[in-house]
C-alpha positions, 0 to 999 in steps of 0.5 A: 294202467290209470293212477290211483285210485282207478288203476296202479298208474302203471303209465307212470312207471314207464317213465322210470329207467326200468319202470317197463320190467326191462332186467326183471324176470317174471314166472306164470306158475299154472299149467297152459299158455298159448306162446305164439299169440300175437302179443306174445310170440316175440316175447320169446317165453321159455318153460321152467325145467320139467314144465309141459303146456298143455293147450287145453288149459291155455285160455286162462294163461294167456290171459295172465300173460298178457296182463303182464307181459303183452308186447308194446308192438302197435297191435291188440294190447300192452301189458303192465310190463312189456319189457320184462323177461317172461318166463311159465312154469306148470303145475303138471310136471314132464312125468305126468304128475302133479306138483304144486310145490315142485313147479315153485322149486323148479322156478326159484332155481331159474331166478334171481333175488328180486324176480317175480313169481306168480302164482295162478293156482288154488286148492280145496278146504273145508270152506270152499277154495283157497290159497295154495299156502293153505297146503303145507307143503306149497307152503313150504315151498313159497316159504323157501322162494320169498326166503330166497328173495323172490317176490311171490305174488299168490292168487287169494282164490275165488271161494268167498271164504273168510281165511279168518275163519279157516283152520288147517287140518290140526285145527289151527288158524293158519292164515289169520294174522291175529292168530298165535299160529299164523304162519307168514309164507312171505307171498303178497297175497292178493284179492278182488275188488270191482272195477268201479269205485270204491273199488269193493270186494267182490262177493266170490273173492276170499277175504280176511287179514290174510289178504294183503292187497288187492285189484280189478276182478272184472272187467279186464282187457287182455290176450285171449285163444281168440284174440282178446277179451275185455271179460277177464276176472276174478282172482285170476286177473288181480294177482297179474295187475299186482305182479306187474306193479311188483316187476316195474317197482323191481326194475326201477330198484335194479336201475337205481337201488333205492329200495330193497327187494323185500320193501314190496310187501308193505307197500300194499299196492292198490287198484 
């Protein structure tokens, strides 16, 4: 909430027409939410066509949610953007399977150019965790949303892996910019860095040209099945501060269009 460089200043977007995500829909790409927390139950959250909660795995989205979207309400805490429509989308689809890509799909068809799309997933490689991207088949799918002028806000995942060093299964350095096969999702991908100043990478954070920004990946106060934690971390934590930032910059654009929507990418917000 503090202005650079300790936080993202988003105190000051609420000055803004627009700068409390109000006209902004905002989606939680994972798989459970605890919907009736406290500072969340008024927010109203409804579920992406063909999504399920399961509870058991509601611990992590409730603290996604909230970084983003918990209600300015006098109790517990506020989120970076308490006014936006909020929206959940699981990976774990209403037949039983699972479908990374398929929950992207589904979403987009739920929003609008210039909404927000996070997601809060990962998957294996050779190296350790990575980025959903890394499968080309949820690249795809994020290609055809950011093609679709959602902003895509994609976790960096917590394997300490250089997505420099990364090939796909041809071989190919998929994820690295200087690469002749590079391939550009369009997702602003995000990092983490510790709370402290200067604010540097955190040793389980995935790094490389890739990564395009980055947050706190510790240390973060937030909604919690228990109520609220102060503990919340890692890559989980960063992509919903930079989420938020992109919902507030999107509602003050919807309120007086100075920007596009597309600009957000490069403006490689900071924590």
């Amino acid at each position: 909430m503090q202005p650079a460089p300790y936080g993202i200043d988003a105190e000051y977007t609420w000055t803004k027409p627009g700068g409390d995500g109000q006209g902004i829909t905002f989606v939680d790409m994972e798989n459970g939410w605890l919907l009736d927390h406290e500072d969340l139950v008024d927010k109203n959250i409804q579920f992406v066509p063909g999504s399920v909660n399961l509870i058991h795995q509601a611990g992590h989205g409730t603290s996604v949610l909230g970084i983003v979207v918990a209600s300015d309400n006098n109790i517990g805490i506020v989120g970076t953007s308490s006014k936006a429509n909020a929206m959940v989308t699981s990976t774990t689809r209403s037949d039983g399977s699972g479908n990374m890509a398929d929950s992207i799909l589904q979403a987009v068809k739920v929003m609008k150019p210039g909404e927000v799309l996070l997601l809060e997933m990962r998957v294996g490689s050779k190296l350790g965790l990575a980025p959903i991207e890394y499968d080309i088949e949820k690249f795809k799918a994020i290609k055809y949303a950011t093609d679709k002028g959602i902003i895509v806000i994609e976790a960096g995942a917590n394997g300490s892996v250089d997505l420099d060093k990364l090939t796909d299964a041809n071989g190919k350095y998929t994820l690295n910019r200087n690469s002749p096969n590079f391939k550009d999702s369009g997702a602003i991908m995000v990092g983490a860095a510790s709370s402290a100043l200067p604010h540097k990478r955190l040793y389980f954070s995935n790094y490389g040209s890739r990564i395009d920004t980055y947050a706190w990946g510790e240390n973060v106060t937030t909604t919690a099945l228990s109520g609220y934690t102060s503990y919340f971390n890692g890559t989980s934590s960063t992509s919903p501060i930079i989420a938020g930032a992109a919902v507030n910059l999107q509602g003050i654009a919807k309120k007086s269009p100075w920007k596009t929507s597309d600009s957000k990418r490069n403006e490689r917000a900071t924590q």
